[in-house]
C-alpha positions in Angstrom: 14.6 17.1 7.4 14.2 16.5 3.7 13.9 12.7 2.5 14.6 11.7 -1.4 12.7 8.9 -1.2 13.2 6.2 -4.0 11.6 2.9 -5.2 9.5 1.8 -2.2 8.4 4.4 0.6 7.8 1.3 3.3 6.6 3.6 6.3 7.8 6.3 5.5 4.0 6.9 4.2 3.5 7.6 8.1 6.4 10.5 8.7 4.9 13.2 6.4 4.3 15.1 9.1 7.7 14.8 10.5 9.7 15.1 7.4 9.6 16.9 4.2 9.5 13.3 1.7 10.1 13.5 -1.6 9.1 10.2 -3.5 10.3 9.0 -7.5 9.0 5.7 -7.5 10.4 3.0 -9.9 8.7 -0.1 -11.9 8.9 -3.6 -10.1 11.5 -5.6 -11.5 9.4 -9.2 -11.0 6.4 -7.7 -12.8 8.7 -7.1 -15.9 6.6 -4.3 -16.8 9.6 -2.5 -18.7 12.8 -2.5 -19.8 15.4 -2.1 -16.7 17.0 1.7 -16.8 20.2 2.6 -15.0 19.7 6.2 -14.0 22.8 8.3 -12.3 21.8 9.6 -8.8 22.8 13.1 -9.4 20.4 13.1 -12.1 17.8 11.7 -9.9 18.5 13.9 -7.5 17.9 17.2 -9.2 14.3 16.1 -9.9 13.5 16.8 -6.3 12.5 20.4 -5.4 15.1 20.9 -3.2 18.7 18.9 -2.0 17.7 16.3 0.1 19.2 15.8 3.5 19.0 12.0 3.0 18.4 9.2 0.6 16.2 6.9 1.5 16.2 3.7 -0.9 13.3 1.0 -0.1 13.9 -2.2 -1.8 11.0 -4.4 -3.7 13.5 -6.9 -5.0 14.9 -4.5 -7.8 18.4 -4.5 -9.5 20.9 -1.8 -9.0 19.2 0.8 -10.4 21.5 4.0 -9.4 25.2 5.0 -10.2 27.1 7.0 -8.2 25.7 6.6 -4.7 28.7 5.3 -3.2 30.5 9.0 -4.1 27.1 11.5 -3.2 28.0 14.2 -0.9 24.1 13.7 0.8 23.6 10.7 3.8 22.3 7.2 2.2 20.3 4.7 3.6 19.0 1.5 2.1 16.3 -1.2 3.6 17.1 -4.2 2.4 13.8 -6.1 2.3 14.8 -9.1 0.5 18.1 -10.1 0.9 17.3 -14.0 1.2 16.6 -13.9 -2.9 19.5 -11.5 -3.6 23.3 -12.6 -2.6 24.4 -9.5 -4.5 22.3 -7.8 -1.6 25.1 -8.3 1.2 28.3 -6.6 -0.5 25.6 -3.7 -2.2 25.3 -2.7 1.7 28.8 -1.7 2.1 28.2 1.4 0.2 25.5 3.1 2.2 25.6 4.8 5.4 23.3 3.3 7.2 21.3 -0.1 6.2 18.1 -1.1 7.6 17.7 -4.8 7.3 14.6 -7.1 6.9 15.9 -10.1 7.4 18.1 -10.9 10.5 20.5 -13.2 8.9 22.9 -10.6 6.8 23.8 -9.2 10.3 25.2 -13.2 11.2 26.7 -14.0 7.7 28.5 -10.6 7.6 29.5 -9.9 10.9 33.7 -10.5 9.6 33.3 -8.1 6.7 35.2 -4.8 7.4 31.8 -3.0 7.0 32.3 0.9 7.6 28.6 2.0 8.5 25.6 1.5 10.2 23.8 -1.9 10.2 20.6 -2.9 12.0 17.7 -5.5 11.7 14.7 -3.4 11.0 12.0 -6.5 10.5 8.6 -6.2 8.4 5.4 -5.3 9.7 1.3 -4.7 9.2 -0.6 -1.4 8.7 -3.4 -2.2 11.2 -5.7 0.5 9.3 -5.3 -2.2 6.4 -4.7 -5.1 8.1 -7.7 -5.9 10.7 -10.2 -7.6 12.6 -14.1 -7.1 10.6 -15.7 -9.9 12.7 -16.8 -11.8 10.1 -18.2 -15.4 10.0 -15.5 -18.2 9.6 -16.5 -20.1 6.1 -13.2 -21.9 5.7 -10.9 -23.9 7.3 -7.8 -22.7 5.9 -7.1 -19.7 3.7 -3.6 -19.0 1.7 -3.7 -15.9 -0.3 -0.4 -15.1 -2.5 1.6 -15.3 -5.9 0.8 -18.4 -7.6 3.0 -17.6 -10.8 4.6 -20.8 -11.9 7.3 -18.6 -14.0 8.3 -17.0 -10.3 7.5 -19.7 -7.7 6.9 -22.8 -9.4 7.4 -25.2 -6.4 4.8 -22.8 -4.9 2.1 -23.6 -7.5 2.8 -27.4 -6.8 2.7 -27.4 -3.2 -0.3 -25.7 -2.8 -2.3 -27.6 -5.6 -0.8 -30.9 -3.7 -2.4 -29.6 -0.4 -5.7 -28.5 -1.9 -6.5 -32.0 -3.2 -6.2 -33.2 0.5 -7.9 -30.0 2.2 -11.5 -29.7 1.0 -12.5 -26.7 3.1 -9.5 -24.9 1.5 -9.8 -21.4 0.1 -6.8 -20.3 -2.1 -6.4 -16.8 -4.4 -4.1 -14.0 -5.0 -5.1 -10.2 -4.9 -6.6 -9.0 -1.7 -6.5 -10.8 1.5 -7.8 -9.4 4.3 -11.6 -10.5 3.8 -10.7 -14.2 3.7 -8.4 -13.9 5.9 -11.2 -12.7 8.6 -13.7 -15.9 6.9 -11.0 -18.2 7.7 -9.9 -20.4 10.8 -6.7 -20.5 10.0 -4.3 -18.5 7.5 -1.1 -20.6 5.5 2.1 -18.8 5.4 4.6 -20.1 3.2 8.4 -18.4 3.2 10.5 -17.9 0.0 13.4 -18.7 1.5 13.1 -18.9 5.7 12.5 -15.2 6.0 10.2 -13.2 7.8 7.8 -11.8 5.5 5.5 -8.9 5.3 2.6 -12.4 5.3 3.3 -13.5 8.8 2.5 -9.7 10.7 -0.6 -9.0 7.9 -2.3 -12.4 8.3 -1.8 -12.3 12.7 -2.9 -8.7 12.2 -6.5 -9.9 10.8 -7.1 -12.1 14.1 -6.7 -15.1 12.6 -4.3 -18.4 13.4 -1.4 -18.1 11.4 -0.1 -21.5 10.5 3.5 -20.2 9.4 6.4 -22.3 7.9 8.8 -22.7 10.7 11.6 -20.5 10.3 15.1 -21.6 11.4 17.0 -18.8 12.9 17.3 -15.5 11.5 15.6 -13.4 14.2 12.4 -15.6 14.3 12.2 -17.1 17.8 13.2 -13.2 19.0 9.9 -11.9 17.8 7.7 -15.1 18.1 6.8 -18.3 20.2 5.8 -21.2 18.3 2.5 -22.4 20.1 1.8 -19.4 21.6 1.4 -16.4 18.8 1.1 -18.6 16.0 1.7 -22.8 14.8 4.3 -24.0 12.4 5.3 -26.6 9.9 8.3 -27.7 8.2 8.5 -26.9 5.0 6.7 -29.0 2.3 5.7 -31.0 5.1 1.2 -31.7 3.8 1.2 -34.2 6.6 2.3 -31.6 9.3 -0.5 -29.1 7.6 -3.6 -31.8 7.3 -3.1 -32.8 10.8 -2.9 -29.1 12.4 -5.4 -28.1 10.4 -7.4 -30.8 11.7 -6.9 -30.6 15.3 -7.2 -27.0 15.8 -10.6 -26.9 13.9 -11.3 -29.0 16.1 -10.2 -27.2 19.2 -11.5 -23.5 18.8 -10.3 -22.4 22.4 -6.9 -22.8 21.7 -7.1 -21.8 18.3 -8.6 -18.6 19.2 -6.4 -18.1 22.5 -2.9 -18.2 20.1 -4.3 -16.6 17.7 -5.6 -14.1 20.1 -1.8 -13.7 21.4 -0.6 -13.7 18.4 -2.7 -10.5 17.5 -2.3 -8.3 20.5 2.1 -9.1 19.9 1.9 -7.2 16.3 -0.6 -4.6 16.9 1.8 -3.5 20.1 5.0 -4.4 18.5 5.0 -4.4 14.7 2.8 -2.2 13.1 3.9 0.2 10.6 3.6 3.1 13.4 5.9 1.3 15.3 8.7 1.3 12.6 7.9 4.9 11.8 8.7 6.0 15.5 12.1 3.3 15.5 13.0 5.5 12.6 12.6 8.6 14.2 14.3 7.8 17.2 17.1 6.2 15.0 18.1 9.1 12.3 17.6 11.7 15.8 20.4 9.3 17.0 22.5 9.8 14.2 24.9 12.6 13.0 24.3 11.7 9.5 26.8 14.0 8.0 30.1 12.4 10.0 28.3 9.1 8.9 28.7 10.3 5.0 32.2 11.6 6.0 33.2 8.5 7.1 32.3 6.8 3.8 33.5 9.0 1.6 37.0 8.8 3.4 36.4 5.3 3.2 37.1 4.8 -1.0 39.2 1.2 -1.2 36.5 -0.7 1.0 33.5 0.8 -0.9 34.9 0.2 -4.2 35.6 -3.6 -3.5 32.4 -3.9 -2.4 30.7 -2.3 -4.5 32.7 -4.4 -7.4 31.9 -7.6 -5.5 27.6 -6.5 -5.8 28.5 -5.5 -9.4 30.0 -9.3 -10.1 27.6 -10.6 -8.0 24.7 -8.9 -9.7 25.4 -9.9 -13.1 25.4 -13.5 -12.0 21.8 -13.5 -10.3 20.0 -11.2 -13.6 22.1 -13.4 -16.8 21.3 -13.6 -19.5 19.2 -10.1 -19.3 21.6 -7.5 -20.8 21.8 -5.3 -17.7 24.5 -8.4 -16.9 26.6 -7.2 -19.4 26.4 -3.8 -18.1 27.5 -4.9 -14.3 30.1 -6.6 -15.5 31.3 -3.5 -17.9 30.7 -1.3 -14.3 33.1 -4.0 -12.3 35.7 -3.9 -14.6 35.7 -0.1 -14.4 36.5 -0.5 -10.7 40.3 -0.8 -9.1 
């Protein structure tokens, strides 16, 4: 099979050998590195050696980039990775064949849209070649690692400069993790906006206790055990955080058996391996060409849908121009 793979590859790093992939990767939007491009998909698509079989679209919080896609005569598939920032997220899926979801929660809030394809909960993961145990001496208490840009998470910034003036032994940076995340007793996870991210499987992955914001719903307590893979906290809550960061320094047998159970769950369930053989098994499953029959007989639906992401879109990205040019694209639509 040949994959056109655009934006980000996810695991499809790990099927190389399985499938012929073809990657054009695209600037991240929350860097702001450039100016956002919309590019048509046929155009796209002729920069790949050959036709592609499918296209494979990995999210990393972009705009709609492509035109087009809901009409290509080729299988689509999307993985919606964050769909808890983007609203414009859940009508966008109507157009693809098959969509790969993050997050559980778009599968609960949608599940009365007249949605014509494929829709699964594909959760996040670690790469345990990346993400591992180096045995190395424990120098702090507790260790968060992450974006601290006050233009893209400002309530982030103050919560963890509020906690770090009551935690002394309290290491906090961005960059690189997995080093401090082996020197640390336990590892802060803080969610954007009660998802499930990449965070929670990289820092169990090191062997460390994950002290993870508790996450109401969305697929959580189907994947994890509070108390017995990892601890939470309520959001915000320093109180909550001091005082579990307190006992379980304190008690390094139970730290270390959760956080030992909390390792051996994501090194057998939710490493990157694992989501590269659920893909395999999942497109081998699938007659992808009635699936892209089905949507291209499908022309009212996709077309609302698609009119409701445009709408939608230019709402969350105002006052950048690319509004303007979602709102030209809705218009366009009957």
């Amino acid at each position: 099979m040949k994959i056109l793979s655009l934006c980000h590859t996810f695991f499809l790093d790990k099927l190389r050998e399985v499938y012929d992939i073809y990657n054009i990767g695209f600037y991240d939007y929350n860097q702001r590195k450039i100016d956002i491009k919309i590019y048509d998909i046929n155009e796209i698509i002729n920069l790949a050696p050959w036709k592609p079989d499918l296209i494979f679209i990995g999210d990393n919080s972009f705009p709609i980039l492509f035109t087009g896609l809901e009409s290509i005569d080729i299988p689509t598939l999307w993985y919606s990775v964050d769909t808890h920032l983007h609203q414009w997220h859940i009508f966008y899926s109507g157009i693809f064949d098959i969509v790969l979801f993050a997050q559980k929660f778009p599968l609960e809030d949608t599940i009365n849209y007249n949605f014509n394809n494929i829709r699964l909960w594909f959760p996040l993961y670690c790469n345990p070649d990346i993400h591992k145990k180096l045995n190395l001496t424990k120098k702090y208490d507790l260790c968060f690692i992450g974006s601290l840009n006050k233009n893209l998470n400002n309530d982030r910034v103050s919560f963890i400069s509020r906690l770090k003036n009551k935690i002394d032994n309290f290491y906090v940076g961005e960059g690189e993790f997995v080093d401090k995340f082996n020197e640390s007793i336990l590892v802060l996870n803080q969610a954007a906006n009660n998802d499930i991210n990449f965070r929670t499987f990289e820092a169990m992955s090191c062997g460390s206790l994950l002290l993870n914001e508790r996450i109401v719903a969305n697929g959580f307590d189907e994947i994890f055990k509070e108390n017995r893979d990892m601890i939470c906290y309520n959001r915000d809550n320093i109180d909550e955080i001091i005082y579990k960061v307190e006992y379980f320094t304190k008690n390094i047998d139970e730290t270390n058996e959760i956080a030992a159970n909390g390792y051996n769950l994501v090194k057998e369930q939710h490493t990157i391996y694992n989501r590269r053989d659920q893909f395999i098994k999942l497109i081998n499953s699938l007659n992808l060409n009635e699936l892209k029959i089905k949507r291209l007989s499908n022309v009212k639906n996709i077309t609302f849908y698609l009119k409701m992401a445009y709408i939608a879109a230019s709402e969350s990205y105002s006052p950048h121009p690319i509004s303007d040019f979602y709102i030209e694209m809705a218009q366009k639509l009957k």
